[in-house]
C-alpha positions, 0 to 999 in steps of 0.5 A, a space after each residue: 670783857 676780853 673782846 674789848 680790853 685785848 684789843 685795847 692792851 695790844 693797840 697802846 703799847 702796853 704788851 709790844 712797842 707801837 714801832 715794832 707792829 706793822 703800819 696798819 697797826 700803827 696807824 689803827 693804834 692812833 685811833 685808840 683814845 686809851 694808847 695816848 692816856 697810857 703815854 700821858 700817865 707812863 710819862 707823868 708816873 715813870 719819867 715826872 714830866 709835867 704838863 709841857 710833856 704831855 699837852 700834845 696827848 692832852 689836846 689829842 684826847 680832848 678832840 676825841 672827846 669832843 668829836 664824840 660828843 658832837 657826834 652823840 649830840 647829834 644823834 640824839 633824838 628826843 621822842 615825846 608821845 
């Protein structure tokens, strides 16, 4: 559980600002779906931002969605015997 929410805690700006890592951090950051979900929630809880302020990160979810969802589809083999 610690090989995976480490890493996931220090790559979404929950422990450290994403300006402060070095910029191959930030740039592995962007491909952490949890680091634009913590954007979505800490400005819809803390700041009340409807969704005008958070339909960018909301789209940037939805692709990575859907990207993983094709590449599943696709990887999907049905074996009947």
């Amino acid at each position: 559980m610690m090989g995976m929410m480490l890493p996931t805690m220090l790559l979404t700006g929950f422990l450290f600002p994403i300006e402060n890592m070095p910029l191959a951090m930030q740039w592995l950051s962007n491909l952490v779906p949890s680091r634009w979900y913590f954007i979505i929630v800490k400005r819809v809880m803390l700041k009340g931002l409807g969704f005008g302020a958070i339909w960018k990160e909301t789209l940037i979810l939805a692709g990575m969605s859907l990207l993983l969802f094709v590449i599943s589809l696709r990887r999907f083999k049905i074996r009947l015997q």
